[in-house]
N, C-alpha and C positions, 0 to 999 in steps of 0.2 A: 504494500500500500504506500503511496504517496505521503509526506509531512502532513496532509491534510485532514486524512485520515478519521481521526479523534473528529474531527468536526462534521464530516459526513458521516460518521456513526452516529454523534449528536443530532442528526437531521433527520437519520432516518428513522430514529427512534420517536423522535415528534412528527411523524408523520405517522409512525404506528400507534400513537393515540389520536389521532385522526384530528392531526392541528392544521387549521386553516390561515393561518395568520399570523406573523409574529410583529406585532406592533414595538416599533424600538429607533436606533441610533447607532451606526456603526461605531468604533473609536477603535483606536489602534491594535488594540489587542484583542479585539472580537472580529477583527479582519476575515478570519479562516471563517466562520461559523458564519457573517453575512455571506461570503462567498459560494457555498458549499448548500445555501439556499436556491442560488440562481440551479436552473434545471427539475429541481424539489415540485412538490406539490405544493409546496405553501409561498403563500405571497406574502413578500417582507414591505409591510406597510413602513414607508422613512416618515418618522413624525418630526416637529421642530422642534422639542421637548422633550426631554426623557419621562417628567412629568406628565404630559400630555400622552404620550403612549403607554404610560402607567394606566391612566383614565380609560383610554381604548381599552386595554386589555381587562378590566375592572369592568365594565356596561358589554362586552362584548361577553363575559362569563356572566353577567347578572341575567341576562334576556336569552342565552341558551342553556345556560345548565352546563358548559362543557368549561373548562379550564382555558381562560382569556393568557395568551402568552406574550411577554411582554420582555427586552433584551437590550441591552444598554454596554459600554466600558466600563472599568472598573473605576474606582474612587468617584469622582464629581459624577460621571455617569451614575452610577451605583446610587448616590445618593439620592440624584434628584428621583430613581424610580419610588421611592420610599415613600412617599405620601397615598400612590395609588394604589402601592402594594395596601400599607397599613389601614386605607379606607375600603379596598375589598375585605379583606381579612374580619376588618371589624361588621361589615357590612355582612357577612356569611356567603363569600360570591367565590366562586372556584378561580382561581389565578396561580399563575407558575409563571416566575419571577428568573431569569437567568443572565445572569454579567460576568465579565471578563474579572479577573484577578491575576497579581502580578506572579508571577511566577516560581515554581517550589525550590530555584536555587536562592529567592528573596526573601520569601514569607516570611521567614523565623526571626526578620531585622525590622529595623527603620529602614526605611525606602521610599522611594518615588512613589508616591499615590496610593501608598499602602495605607489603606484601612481594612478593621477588620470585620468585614464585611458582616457573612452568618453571625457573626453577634452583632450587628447594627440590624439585622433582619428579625433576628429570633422575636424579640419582645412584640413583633407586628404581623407575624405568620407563626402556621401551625408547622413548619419544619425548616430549616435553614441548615445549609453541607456544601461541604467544597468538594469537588471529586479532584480525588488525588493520581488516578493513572487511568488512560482511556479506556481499560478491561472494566471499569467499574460506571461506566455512561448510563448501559442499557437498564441495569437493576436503578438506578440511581434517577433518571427521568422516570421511570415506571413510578415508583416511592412519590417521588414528587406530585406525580398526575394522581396517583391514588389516594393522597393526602388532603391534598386539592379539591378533590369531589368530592369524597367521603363526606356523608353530616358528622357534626356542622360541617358545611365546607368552608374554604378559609383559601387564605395564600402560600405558597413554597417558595421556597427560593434556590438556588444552586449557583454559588462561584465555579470558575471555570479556569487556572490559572491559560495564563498566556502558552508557557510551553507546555503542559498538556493537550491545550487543542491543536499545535501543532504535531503531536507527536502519531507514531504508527498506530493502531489500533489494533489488537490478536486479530489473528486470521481468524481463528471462531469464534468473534467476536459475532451477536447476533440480537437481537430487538426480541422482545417477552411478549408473553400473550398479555391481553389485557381484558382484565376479569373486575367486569363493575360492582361494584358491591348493591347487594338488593334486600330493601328493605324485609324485616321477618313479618308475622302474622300476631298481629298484638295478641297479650296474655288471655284466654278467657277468665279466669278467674279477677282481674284487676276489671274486665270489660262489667262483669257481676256487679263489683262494686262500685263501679262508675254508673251503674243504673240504679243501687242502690241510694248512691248521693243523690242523685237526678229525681229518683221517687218521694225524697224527703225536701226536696226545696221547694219552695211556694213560687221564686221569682229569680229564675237563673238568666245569662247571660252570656252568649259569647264574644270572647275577646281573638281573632284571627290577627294570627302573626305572618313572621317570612317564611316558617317553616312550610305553613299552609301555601303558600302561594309557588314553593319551591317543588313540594308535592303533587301541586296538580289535584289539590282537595276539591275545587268550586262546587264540582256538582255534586260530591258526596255532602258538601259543608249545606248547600243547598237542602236535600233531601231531607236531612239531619235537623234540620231551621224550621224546613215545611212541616214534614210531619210530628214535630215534638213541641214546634210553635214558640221557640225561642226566638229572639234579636241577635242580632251580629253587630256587634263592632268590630272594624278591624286597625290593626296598627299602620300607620305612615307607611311601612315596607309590604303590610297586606293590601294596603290597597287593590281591588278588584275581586278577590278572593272570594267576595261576596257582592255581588253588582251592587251598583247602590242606587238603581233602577227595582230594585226587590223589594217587596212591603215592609220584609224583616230589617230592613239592614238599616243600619244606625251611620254610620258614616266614619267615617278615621278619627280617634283619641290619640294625644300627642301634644296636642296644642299647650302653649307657656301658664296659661291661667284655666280655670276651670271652665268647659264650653259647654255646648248642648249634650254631644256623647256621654261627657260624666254625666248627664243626671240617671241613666241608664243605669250605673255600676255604683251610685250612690243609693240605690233601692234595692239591687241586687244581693239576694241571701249567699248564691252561690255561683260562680265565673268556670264557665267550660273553655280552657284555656288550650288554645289548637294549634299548635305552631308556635307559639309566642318564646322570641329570646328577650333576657334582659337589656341588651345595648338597645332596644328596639327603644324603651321608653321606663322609668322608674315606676313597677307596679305599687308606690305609696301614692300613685296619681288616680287608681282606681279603690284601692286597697289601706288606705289610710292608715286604720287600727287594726290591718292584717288581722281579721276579726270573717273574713268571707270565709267558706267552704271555696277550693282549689281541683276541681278537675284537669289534671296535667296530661295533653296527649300531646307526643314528639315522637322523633324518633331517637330522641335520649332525653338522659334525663333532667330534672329541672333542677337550675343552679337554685344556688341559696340565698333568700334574700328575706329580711324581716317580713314583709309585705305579701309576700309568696309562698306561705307555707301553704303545701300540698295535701290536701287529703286525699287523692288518689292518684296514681299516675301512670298514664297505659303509652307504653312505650311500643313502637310499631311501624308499621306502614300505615299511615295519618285517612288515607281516602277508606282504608276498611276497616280502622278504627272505631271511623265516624260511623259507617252504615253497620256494623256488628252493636254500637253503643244507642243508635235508632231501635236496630230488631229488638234489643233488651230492654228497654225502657218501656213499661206499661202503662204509657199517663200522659197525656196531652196538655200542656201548660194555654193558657190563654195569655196570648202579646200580653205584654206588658202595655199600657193605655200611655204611659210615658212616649216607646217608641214610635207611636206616630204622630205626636207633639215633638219629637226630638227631630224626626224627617221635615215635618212640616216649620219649623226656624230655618231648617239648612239652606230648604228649596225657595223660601220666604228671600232669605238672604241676596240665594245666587239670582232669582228671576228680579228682584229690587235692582241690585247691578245690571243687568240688561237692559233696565230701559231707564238707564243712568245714562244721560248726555254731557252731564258735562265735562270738563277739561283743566288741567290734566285730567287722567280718566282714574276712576274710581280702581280699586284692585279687584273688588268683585266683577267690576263689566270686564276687567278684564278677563277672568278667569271664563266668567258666561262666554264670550266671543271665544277662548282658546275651545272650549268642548264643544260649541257650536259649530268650528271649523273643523274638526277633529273627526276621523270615523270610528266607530267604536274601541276598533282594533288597533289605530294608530301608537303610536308611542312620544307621548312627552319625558324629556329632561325636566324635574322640577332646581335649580339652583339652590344655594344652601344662603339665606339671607329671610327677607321678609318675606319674599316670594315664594321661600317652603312652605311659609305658613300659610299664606291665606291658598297655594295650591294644594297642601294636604288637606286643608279641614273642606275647602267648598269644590273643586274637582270631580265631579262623577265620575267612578272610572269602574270599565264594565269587566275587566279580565286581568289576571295576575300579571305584572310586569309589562304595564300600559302607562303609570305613571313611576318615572323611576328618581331616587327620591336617597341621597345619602342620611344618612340618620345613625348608625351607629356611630361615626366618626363625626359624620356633620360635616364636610368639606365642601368648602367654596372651588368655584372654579371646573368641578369635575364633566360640567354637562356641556359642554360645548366641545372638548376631545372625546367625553363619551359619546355621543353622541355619533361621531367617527363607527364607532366601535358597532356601535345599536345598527346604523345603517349596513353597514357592511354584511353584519349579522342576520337583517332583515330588509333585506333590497327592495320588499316591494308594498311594504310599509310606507305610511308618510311618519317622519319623523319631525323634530320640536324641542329644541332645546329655552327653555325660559331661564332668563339670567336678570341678574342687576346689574346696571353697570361697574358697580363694582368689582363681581367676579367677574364679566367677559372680557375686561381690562386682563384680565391675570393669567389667560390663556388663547387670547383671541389669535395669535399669530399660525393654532392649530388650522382656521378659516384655508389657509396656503393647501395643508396637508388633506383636506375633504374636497378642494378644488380638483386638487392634483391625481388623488386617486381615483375620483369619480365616486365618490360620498355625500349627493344631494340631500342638504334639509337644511330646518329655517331654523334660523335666530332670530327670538324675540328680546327683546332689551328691552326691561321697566327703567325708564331713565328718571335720577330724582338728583346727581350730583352727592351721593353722600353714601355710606354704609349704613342701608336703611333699617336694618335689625340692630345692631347693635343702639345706634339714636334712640331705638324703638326702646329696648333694655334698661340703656340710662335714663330716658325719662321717666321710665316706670319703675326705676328704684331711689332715683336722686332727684327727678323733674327736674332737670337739666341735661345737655350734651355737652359733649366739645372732640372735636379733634375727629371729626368721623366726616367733614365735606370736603368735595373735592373738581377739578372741572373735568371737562371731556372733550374729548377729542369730537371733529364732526362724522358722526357715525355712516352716513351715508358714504362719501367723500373716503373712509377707511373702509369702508366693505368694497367701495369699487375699487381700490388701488390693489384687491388684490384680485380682482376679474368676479367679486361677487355682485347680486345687485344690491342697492340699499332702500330703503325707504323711512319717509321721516314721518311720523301722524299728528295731522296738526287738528284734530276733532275728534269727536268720541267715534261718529260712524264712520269715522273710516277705518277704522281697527279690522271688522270682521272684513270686510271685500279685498284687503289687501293681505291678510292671513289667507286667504282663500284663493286669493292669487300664487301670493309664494307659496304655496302648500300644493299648486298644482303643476309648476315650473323644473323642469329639470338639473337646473342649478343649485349652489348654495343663495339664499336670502338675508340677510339683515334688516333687522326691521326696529326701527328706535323709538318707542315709544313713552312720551310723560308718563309718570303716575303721580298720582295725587295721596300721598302716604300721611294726609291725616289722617288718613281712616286708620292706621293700625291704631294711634292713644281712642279713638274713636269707638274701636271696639273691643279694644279692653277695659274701658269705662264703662260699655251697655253690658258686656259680660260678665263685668264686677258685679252689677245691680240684677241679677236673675236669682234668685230664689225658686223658682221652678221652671218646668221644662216647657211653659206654656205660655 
């Protein structure tokens, strides 16, 4: 075998996990292993960020379920991948992480660019390893993709020194089967007594997390709602899991202060909890004096937390969980009279917003005009700023991983190179990335890298001049800001300098017919829109004064 060797055994080994994509940045010492792609099955998407291809490879594993790959040089490279790593990881998205490192006659010193990487990785993925000699590739990317996917699933990572991927690779040397792990058949004896909670509580509740939405629960979660006549809520990362087009469905909990969904889980005896991890959201927000009954179904088990003690916990495959925990329940709950006072605010809210004219434009029209443009199936970025919030809580969204939404980590910036990622992922999608201008300032130069590959979709920009969540924060613990405004660049004027279109909205109605336009267009879009962000102290004040759900 040629020097190169090591690095087409690296290639073909992520080809035999059936990888589409390496989203990354060559650098000098990952030279062999960009190379040793060209001919490959997979396309080396070149991002302008290493961070930015972090975020691809992050949304590209969140909307398939398969391990988003992502490949960088070592030190400065290496580092910048580490926010997308650390925001999939936290987020539960399958990612495998791979950069160059300096070489095994260096390692053991101080050196040029030496950092130690697998321990700047470990604390943000579920396994981080340097391969030491190219006989150890094939078990070693397997480990990583198995890691990866496994629930939870998380991020991997793997250094590569420089003279290893240059070196020969054994002659039988050879790529592993790859044996997916498959969920078991929950316990019946824990299924018993999750219908024995269930026949003792007067007013339960579901709370739908990522787990559900990772599972592919909807329509058992569905059946399980219909026939047994409970509510759904789901978390910020469930969103769709349960339509929210459905009688039962209560809408996303998450939110900074107490909103309409809590009134739900504040009259709730007992919380049937279906996928739900803690980074999703702190269960003392439904769970106060951890005083409820806890039906814990995952397919592991539930971490520990004051808030969240468990009285049952059916660990499993989550879809037949649900319908083995319908067959055993003998008793049919009547809604709760809360959730259709808790639907009827939401809808109250979002239709108020639509036929809001004025200018800048309210946050709810805007949301009303994004689902209005949007087909069921479509796929929004929601940004991590103010714009999470009012797209988590008022958003309809009808299917698991339609609104994608960071929350474990909460990172800014992510949806506009994810986005990259989604399209690529689902080419015949329309996609949507919503931002503030704060975040699209901090990655917008990905705009080059979706032109280039041929990655159509639109950017909307809520323009306000300021970091509008955090302003939002301080005035609601100090009533005062500072140090949070800032100017802009002219948005139009930058989306075309790099061959995208722009558009500027100088009224409330022109939002939907020009979302509608760029959402139909084969290019990238830019679209800059005011917002009018008193509404957020706005509705934390009318929030403050609710006393019930009516």
């Amino acid at each position: 075998m040629s020097q190169s060797a090591a690095a087409r055994l690296l290639v073909e080994c992520l080809e035999n996990e059936g990888v589409e994509f390496v989203f990354g940045i060559p650098g000098e010492e990952n030279i062999r292993l960009v190379d040793a792609l060209n001919g490959s099955s997979i396309r080396f998407i070149l991002a302008r960020s290493e961070q930015g291809a972090s975020f691809m490879a992050d949304m590209y594993g969140r909307v398939t379920g398969r391990a988003g790959v992502c490949a960088a040089t070592l030190g400065p490279g290496a580092i910048n991948l580490l926010l997308g790593v650390a925001d999939a990881n936290s987020d539960s998205t399958p990612l495998v992480a791979i950069t160059a490192q300096v070489g095994l006659d260096r390692i053991h010193k101080e050196t040029h660019q030496f950092v130690d990487l697998p321990a700047m990785f470990r604390p943000v993925s579920k396994w981080a390893d340097t391969v030491l000699t190219p006989g150890a590739i094939p078990e070693m990317v397997r480990c990583a993709f198995k890691i990866a996917e496994t629930e939870r699933p998380g991020a991997t990572y793997l250094a590569v020194p420089e003279d290893v991927e240059a070196m020969p690779a054994p002659e039988d040397a050879r790529t592993l089967p790859v044996n997916r792990v498959r969920a078991e058949a929950p316990s019946p004896s824990q299924i018993a007594r999750g219908a024995e909670a269930l026949a003792a509580a007067r007013r339960p509740i579901v709370l739908a997390g990522h787990g559900a939405a990772r599972a592919g629960a909807q329509a058992a979660l569905v059946r399980f709602s219909e026939r047994l006549g409970i509510p759904v809520a789901t978390t910020f990362h469930g969103k769709g899991v349960m339509p929210d087009d459905h009688p039962n469905a209560l809408g996303a909990i998450g939110f900074m202060v107490h909103d309409y969904t809590n009134f739900g889980f504040d009259r709730a005896d007992l919380i049937v909890s279906v996928g739900f991890e803690l980074q999703e959201m702190p269960p003392m927000r439904i769970n106060p004096r951890g005083d409820k009954a806890i039906i814990h179904i995952h397919r592991f088990p539930a971490a520990v937390d004051a808030c969240y003690n468990v009285s049952v916990g059916i660990e499993g495959d989550i879809p037949a969980a649900l319908d083995n925990l319908t067959a055993a329940v003998g008793k049919t709950f009547e809604v709760n009279p809360d959730a259709s006072a808790i639907r009827g605010m939401l809808v109250k809210e979002l239709e108020g917003g639509r036929d809001d004219t004025s200018f800048p434009v309210k946050p709810a029209r805007l949301v009303s005009d994004i689902r209005r443009a949007m087909g069921r199936d479509d796929i929004v970025l929601a940004d991590t700023g103010a714009i999470k919030m009012w797209m988590a809580r008022l958003y309809p969204t009808y299917a698991p991983n339609t609104c994608l939404i960071s929350n474990g980590l909460a990172t800014m910036a992510f949806a506009l190179p994810g986005a990259v990622g989604v399209k690529l992922a689902e080419p015949e999608r329309k996609v949507l990335a919503v931002m503030g201008d704060g975040s699209f300032m901090m990655n917008s130069q990905e705009i080059e890298t979706a032109i280039r590959v041929g990655a159509p979709f639109v950017i909307l920009i809520w323009t306000d001049g300021s970091y509008g969540l955090i302003k939002w924060k301080m005035d609601l613990a100090m009533h005062r800001h500072s140090h949070v405004d800032f100017t802009n660049p002219d948005f139009v004027a930058y989306a075309e300098s790099f061959g995208a279109r722009g558009y500027r909205i100088t009224a409330a109605d022109e939002l939907l017919p020009v979302l509608r336009e760029a959402l139909e267009g084969d290019g990238v879009s830019v679209i800059a829109c005011p917002v009018d962000y008193r509404e957020n102290d706005a509705l934390t004040d009318r929030l403050g004064q609710l006393t019930e759900p009516i």
